[in-house]
N, C-alpha and C positions, 0 to 999 in steps of 0.2 A: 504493500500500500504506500508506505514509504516514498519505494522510488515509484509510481505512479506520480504521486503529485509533486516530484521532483522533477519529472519532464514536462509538464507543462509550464512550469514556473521559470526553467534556462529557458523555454523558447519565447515566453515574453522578455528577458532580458535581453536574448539575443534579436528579437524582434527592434524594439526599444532602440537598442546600439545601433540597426541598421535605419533608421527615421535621422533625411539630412537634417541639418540645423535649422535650416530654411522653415523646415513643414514643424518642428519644434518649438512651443512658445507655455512660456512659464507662466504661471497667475497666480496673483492672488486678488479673492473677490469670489462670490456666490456662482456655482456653475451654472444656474437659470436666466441667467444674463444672456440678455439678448445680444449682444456681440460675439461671445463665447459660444452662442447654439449656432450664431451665423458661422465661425472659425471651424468648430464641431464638422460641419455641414460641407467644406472648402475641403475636407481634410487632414487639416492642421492635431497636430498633436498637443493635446494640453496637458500641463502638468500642474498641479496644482500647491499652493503653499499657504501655512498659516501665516508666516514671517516674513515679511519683505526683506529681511538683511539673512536671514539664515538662506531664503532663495538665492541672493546673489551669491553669499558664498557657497552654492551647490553648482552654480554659471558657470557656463564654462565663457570664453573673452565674445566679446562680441554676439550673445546669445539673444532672443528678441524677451521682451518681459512685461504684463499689463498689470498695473495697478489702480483696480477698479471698486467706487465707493459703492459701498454697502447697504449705507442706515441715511441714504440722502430722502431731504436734506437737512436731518437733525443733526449728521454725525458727520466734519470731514475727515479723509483718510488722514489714520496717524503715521507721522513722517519719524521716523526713528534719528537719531542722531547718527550723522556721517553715511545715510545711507546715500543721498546725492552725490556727493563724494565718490563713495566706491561705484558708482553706475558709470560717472565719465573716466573713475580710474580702470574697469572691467569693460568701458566702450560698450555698454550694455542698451542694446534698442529697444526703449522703454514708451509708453504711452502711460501718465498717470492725470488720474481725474479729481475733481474735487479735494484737493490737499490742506492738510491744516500749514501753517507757515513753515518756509523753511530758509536757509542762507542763498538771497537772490530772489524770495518770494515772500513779499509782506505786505499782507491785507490791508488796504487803507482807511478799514470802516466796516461795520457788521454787514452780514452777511444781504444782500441785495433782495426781496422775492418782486418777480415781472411778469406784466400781464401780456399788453400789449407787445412788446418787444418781439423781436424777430432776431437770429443769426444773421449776419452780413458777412458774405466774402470780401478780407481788405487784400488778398495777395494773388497773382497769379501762380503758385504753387501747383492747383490743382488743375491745371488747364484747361482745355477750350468749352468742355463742359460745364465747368463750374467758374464759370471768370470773376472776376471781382464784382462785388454789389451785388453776388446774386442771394436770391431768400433761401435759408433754410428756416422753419418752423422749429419750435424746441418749446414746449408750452410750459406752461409754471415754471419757470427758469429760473432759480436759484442760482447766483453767480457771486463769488469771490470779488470784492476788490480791490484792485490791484494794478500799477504804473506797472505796464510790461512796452518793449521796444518790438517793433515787428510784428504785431498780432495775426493771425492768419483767421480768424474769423474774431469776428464784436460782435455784442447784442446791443440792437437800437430799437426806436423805436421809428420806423421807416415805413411811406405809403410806396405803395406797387401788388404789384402779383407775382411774377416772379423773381424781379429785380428792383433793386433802391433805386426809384424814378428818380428820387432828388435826393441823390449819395446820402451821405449823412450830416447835411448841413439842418443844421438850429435845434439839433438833438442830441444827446450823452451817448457816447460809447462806451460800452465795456470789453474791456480783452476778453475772450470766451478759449480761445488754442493758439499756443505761441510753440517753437522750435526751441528745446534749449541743448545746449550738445549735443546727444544722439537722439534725444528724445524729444517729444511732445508730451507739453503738459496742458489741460482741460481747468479752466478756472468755475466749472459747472459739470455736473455728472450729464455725458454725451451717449453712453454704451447701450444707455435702454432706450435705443429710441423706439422701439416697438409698442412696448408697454405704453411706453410715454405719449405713440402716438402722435412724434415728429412726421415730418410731412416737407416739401415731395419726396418720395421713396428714391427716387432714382439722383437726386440730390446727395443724399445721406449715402447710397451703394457711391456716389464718385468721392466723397470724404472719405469713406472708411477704407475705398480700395485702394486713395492713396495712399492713407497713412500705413496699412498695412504692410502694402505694396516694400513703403520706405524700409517699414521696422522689419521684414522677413527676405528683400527682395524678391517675394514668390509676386508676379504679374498676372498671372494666370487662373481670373477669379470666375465663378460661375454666376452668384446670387441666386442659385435656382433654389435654395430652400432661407431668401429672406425672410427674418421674422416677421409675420403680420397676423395681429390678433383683430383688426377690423378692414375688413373688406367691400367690396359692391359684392351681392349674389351672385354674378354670373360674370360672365370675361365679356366685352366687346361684343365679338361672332356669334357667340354662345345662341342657337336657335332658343327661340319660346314659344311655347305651348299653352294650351288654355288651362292646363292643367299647372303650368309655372303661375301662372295669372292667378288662380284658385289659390294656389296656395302663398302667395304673395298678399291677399286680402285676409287671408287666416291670420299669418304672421304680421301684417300689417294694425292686426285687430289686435291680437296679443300681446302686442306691444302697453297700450294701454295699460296693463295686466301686469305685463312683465318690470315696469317704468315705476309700479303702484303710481300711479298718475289720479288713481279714484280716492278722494279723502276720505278717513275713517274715520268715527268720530273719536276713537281712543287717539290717534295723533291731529287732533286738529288743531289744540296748543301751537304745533308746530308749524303749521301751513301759518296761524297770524302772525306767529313771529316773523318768518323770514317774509313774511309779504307787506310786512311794515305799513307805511303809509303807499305803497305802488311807485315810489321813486324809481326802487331798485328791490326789485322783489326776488333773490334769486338767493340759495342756500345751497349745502351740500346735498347729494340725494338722497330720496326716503330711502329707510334702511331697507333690503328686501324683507327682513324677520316683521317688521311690522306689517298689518291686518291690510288690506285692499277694503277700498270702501265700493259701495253697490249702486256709486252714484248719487244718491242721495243729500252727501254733503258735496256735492261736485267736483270739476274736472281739471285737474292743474294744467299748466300752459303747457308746459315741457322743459328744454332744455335749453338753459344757457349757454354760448357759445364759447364760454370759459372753460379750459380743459385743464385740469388737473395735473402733478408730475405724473404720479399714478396713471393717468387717462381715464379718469373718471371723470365727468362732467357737472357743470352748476345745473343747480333746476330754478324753474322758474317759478315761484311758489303765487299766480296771482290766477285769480279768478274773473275770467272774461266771458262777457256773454255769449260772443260769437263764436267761442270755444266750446260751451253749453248745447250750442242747438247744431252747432258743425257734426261736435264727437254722435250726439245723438243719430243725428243723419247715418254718417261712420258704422256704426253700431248696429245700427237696423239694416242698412243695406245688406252687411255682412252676417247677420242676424237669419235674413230668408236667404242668401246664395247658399250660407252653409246651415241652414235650419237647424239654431242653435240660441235655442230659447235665453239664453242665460246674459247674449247681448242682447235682445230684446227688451231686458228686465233693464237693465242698465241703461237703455235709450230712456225709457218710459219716465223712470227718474230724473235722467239729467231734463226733460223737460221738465217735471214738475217741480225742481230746484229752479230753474230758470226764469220760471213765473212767479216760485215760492220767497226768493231772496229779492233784496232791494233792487235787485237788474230789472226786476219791475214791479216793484212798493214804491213808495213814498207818494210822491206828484204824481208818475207815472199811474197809479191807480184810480187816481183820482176824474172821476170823468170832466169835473168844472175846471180841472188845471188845463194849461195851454200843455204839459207835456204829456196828457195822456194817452197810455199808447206806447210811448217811446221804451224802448229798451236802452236802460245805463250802459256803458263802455264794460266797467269790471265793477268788480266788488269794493276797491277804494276810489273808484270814481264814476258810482252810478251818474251825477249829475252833469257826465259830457256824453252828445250823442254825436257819432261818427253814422252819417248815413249807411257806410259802402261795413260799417260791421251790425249793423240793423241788418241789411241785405241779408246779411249769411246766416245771421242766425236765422231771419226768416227762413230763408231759400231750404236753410237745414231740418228747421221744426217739420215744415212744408213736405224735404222727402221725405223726415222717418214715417210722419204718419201715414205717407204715403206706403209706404216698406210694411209698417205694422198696419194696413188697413184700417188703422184709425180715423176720427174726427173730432177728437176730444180737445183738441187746443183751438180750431179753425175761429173762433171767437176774437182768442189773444191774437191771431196772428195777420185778421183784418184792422184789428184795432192798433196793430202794430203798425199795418202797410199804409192805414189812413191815415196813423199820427204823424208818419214822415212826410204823407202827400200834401198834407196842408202845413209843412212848414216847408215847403217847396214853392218857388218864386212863380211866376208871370212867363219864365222862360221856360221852366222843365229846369232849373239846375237848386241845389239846395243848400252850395257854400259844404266847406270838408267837414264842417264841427261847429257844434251848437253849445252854447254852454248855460245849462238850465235855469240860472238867475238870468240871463238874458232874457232868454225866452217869458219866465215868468214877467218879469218887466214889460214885457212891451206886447204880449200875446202872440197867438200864433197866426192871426191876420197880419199881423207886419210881414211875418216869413211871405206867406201867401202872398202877398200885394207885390215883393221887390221884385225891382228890375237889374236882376243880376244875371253874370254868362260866368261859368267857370267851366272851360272845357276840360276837363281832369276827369278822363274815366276812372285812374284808382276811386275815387274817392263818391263818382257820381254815376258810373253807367249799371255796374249789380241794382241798385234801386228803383233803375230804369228798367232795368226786366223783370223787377218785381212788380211795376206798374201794367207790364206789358201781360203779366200774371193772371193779376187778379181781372183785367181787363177782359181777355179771354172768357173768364171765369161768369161776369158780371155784367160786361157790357156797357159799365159806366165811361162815357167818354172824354171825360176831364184828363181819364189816365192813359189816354192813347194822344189824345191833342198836344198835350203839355210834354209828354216825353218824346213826342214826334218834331216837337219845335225844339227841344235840346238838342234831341238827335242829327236834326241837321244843320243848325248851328257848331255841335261841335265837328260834322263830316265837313262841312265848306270850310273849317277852319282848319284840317287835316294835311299836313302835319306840323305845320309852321305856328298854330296858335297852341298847341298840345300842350298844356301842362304836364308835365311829367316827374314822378316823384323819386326814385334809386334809378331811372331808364325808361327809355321810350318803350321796351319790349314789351313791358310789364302793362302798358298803358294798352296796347293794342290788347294781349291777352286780354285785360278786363272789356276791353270793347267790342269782341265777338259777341260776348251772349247776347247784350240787347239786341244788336243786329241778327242776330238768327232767330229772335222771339218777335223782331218787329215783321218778318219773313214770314214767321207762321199767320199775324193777325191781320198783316198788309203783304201777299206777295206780288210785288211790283219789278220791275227792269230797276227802278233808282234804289229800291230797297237791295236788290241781290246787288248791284254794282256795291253799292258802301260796302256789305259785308266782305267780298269778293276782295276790295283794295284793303281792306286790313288783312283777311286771313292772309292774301297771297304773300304783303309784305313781311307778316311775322312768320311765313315760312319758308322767305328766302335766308333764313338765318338759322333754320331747320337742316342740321348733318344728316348724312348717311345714316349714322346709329342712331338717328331719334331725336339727339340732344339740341334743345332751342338755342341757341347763340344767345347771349343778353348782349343789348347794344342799349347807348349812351343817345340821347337827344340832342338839341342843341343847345349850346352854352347860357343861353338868356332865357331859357324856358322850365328850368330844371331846380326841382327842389332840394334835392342831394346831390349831385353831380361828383365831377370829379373830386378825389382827396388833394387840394390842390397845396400840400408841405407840408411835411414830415409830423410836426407838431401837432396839425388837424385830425391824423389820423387818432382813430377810435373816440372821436368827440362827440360824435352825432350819426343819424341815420346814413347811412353810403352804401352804393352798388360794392357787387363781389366784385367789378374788373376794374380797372384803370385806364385803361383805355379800348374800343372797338379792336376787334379783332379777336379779344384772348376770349380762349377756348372753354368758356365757363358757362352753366348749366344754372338756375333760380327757382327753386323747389317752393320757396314762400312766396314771392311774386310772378310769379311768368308760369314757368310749365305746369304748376298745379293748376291754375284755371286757366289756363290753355288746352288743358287735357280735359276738363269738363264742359268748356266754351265749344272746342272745337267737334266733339260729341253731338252736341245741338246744330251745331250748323252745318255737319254731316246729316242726320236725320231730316232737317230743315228743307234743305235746299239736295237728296241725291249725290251733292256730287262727288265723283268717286276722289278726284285730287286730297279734299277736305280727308275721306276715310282712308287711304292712304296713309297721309300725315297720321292721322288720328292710332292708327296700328301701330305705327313706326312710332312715336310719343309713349302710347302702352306698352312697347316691349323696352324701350327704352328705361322705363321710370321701373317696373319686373326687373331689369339686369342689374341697376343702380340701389334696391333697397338696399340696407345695411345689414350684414352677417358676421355674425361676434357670438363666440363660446365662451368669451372672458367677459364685454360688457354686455352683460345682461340686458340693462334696461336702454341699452342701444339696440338690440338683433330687431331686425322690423321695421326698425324708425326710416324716415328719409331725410334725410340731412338738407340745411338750405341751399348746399354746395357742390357742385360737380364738375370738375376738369373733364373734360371728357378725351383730352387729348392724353394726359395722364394716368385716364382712369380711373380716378383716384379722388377725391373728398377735399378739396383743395380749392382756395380762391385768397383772395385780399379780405383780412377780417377787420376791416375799418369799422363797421357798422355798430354802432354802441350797445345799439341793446337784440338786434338778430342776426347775429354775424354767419359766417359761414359753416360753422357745427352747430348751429343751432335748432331746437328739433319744435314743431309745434302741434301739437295736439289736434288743433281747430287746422287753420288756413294750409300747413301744408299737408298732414295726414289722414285729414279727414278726406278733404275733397279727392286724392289720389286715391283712396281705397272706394271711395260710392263712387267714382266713376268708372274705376276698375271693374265694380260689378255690372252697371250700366252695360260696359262695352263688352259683356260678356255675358250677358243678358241680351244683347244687341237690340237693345231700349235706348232712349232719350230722356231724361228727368221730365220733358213737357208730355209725353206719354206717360211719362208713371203715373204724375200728380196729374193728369187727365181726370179722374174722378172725384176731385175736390168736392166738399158740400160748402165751400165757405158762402156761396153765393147765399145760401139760406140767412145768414145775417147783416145782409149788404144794407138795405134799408132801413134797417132801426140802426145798423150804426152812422150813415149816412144822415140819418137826421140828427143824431146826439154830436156826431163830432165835428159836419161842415156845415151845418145850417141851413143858409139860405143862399150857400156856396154852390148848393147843389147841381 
């Protein structure tokens, strides 16, 4: 027995012995390490150490060696006395990260933690791939600091997408990877970038492979088993099926679930805390061990676009209405595709949370108030009305009930459509936001009476097809006349007077729906032409694989536009790109109600071009959801952001409060999962809700809330 396990044990030695130096590399640091699994993977032989100084004296001269932080970033690596020393006396090619100080390294001040900031290339080191200025992503960045000479990458905090449009002028640098002797030193732990959910991927494989490259001179790297713990579901090519679609809306729904996005009421402590006064309502996430709530105490926004070192992400702890009647829509659709009672239960509530909380008490209840009717914005700011998020909750209450065969809210939900129409002007436009002392003050006949024009479909065309809605429904014609005169005030102003809010793209998406519900109720030559010049233009920016192009308007028209210096960035609302052209994808504004717009105006109008796009959009947004074994309450979601030339999750996070990982409940998840059933159902939401009974209360509300308007 003996000598049995004495031959296997010489032939690992002599194994061992015969591995060049090259494919050899020492460590000390956790073998789960995401750079280690990549070397693992190339490889490379690792040997591992407790001791930084016992390892170097086991080196042999010139041997390669990674000294990688552990406990970041509570804990920097501890630096033993004279072990710098013996690495340049041993010519030891070393990479060490996050270091406590040592002789030639001294911190200038506590330790840094960064939000906004970004990696910047200052050196052409890394060559034509990676040239100077260009972005790596490195999220929660914990950085040392520290006066270093020659830095080869800084963390600033810098506008662009993939490059420092405007280098690093009117902003702080910090040294992030300097050359010292033989080695590279890391003033921030760089190794996990997996975990950490750094970004672009192909960025990080040209950083790693050069420094590699340097400490082993091995050239010859694969990256076929880089680490990535979140992904898109599918590659590119990847064919779809209806049965990928099926089960995209499953997972799309579970997300929900998964996110505990439903409050309970044993944690609802905690939703008031972190939703404060609604400045900045965003916390760590609900723990998974805590209870899922049944809907009842309603439905959190989602996910902040703030990512963790970890790669765990902020949540948004606030309570919106249009998140309310969205998720419900969400819910029930997927409720009958997968005849799964248990979403049903869940829609039912979030509507009667919806009606049950202040999003419509107070005024709004009130029948003598000018606001009633109106549904609140959120829960810490019922008394602002945003028309275009009226729209969705309505358009949302609208399908579930249509999904659950209901009629139990059509009451709330005229009296909803009629409290916006009469504070809608003389043109058909109704200004972006009301603010309910206003209102109270002066009634809701002033609304009614101005002679205002705001062509801004964000903010004015959804409510334009809810007119177009109920109209159908009713036949009352104030709400064909008045939306027919916005309507073509804002086509003759097209595209030059457009207001446009993060992008013009975003603006056209919202502008189909009316145009294919004014198709259904008026089909005219000038009605199809309008529809006709906006689809066609927002699908000339329509790729191969599906993905919308976002595009920028013009400079004097534009409510967020460009990030125009460094400084501006993450101060306010801003588009994912920086300038036309880049390769980026708007799951909150553009392709989600593009994909439900463009639905309608395939059914509307035949034509096949529209259902074309429309497949190619649905298989698109099927390849793009997100899959993660690691972040749970990410697997499902659809993220705001999408490189599509990348593939990858990736855009310019200037955007203050829904940046590019940002996930939302309502506006981007809902509307992509009901339309996914829609298109797969090969229905139209104006066929679904085709048997509305709302008309049965048009009259008596008609006299309570316009008068003699009538």
């Amino acid at each position: 027995m003996l000598r049995l396990c004495f031959i296997p044990l010489m032939l690992c030695v002599l194994f061992s012995c015969t591995i060049p130096d090259s494919r050899r590399i020492h460590v000390v640091g956790q073998s789960n390490n995401d750079l280690l699994k990549w070397l693992d993977s190339e490889g490379f032989q690792l040997e591992f150490h407790e001791d930084p100084m016992e390892a170097v004296d086991r080196m042999s001269r010139g041997a390669t060696f990674l000294i990688l932080a552990g406990n970041y970033p509570r804990e920097r690596v501890a630096i033993p006395e004279g072990l710098i020393a013996s690495l340049k006396e041993k010519e030891i090619r070393y990479y060490l990260e996050y270091p406590e100080d040592f002789v030639g390294l001294e911190s200038t001040g506590e330790i840094l933690q960064t939000r906004l900031e970004r990696g910047v290339v200052v050196t052409g080191d890394f060559g034509d791939q990676l040239p100077p200025m260009r972005i790596l992503g490195i999220n929660d960045c914990h950085v040392i600091p520290a006066e270093v000479e020659d830095p080869m990458l800084v963390l600033a905090k810098v506008a662009g997408l993939d490059h420092a449009a405007y280098g690093l002028e009117g902003v702080p640098a910090y040294p992030l990877l300097y050359q010292k002797d033989s080695g590279f030193v890391a003033l921030t732990r760089l190794s996990e970038f997996a975990k950490g959910r750094f970004g672009p991927q192909n960025h990080w494989k040209v950083l790693w492979g050069h420094l590699i490259s340097q400490l082993t001179g091995e050239h010859s790297l694969t990256y076929e088993a880089w680490p990535r713990y979140l992904e898109p579901t599918f590659d590119e090519t990847s064919a779809i099926g209806d049965e990928d679609k099926v089960n995209s809306v499953k997972r799309g729904v579970d997300w929900f679930f998964k996110g505990n996005f439903f409050i309970h009421k044993d944690w609802k402590e905690r939703w008031l805390q972190y939703q404060g006064d609604g400045t900045n309502p965003v916390g760590p996430p609900v723990p998974g061990y805590l209870p899922t709530g049944d809907g009842t105490e309603g439905l959190l926004e989602g996910h902040s676009s703030n990512i963790y070192h970890d790669g765990s992400q902020q949540y948004r702890y606030w309570i919106r209405a249009d998140v309310q009647g969205e998720g419900a829509y969400a819910l029930a659709a997927a409720g009958r595709l997968l005849d799964e009672k248990e979403y049903d239960k869940r829609a039912e509530n979030l509507m009667e949370f919806l009606f049950r909380e202040n999003l419509r008490g107070g005024p709004r209840s009130h029948p003598d108030s000018a606001a009633f009717g109106l549904i609140g914005w959120s829960h810490t700011h019922p008394h602002v009305y945003y028309g275009d998020d009226n729209a969705r909750a309505i358009l949302g209450v609208l399908g579930a009930m249509a999904h659950l065969e209901k009629q139990d809210w059509n009451l709330e939900m005229l009296e909803a459509i009629l409290g916006n129409f009469r504070t809608t002007g003389s043109n058909g436009f109704r200004i972006n936001r009301i603010e309910n002392q206003d209102l109270q003050r002066q009634g809701w006949k002033h609304y009614w009476n101005r002679d205002i024009v705001n062509p801004a479909p964000h903010f004015e065309s959804w409510m334009w097809a809810v007119y177009l809605w109920l109209y159908d429904k009713t036949g009352y014609e104030p709400l064909l006349e008045k939306t027919k005169t916005a309507i073509r005030i804002t086509m003759e102003g097209y595209p030059d007077e457009w207001l446009w809010t993060n992008g013009i793209q975003q603006e056209r998406a919202r502008m189909i729906l009316p145009l294919a519900w004014l198709v259904r109720v008026e089909d005219t030559p000038e009605h199809r032409e309008w529809l006709d010049t906006v689809v066609s233009k927002l699908l000339e920016n329509q790729q191969a694989n599906g993905a919308i192009r976002e595009e920028l308007g013009g400079s004097d028209k534009g409510r967020y536009g460009r990030t125009r210096s460094n400084e501006e960035y993450g101060l306010h609302e801003a588009p994912l790109i920086f300038e036309n052209g880049d390769p980026i994808a708007d799951m909150l504004y553009t392709s989600n109600f593009a994909f439900f717009s463009l639905n309608e105006a395939a059914h509307a109008t035949g034509n096949p071009q529209y259902q074309e796009a429309l497949t190619k959009l649905s298989d698109f947004l099927t390849r793009i959801q997100v899959k993660s074994n690691r972040f749970h309450d990410l697997d499902g979601a659809w993220f705001r952001a999408f490189d599509y030339d990348k593939w990858e999750f990736w855009a310019s996070n200037a955007d203050v409060g829904w940046g590019a990982w940002g996930t939302l409940t309502g506006w981007t998840q809902s509307w992509i999962v009901a339309t996914q059933v829609l298109v797969l159902q090969q229905q139209s939401y104006w066929e679904l809700t085709s048997g509305s009974g709302i008309a049965t209360h048009m009259e008596d509300r008609l006299d309570l809330m316009l008068e003699d308007y009538r």
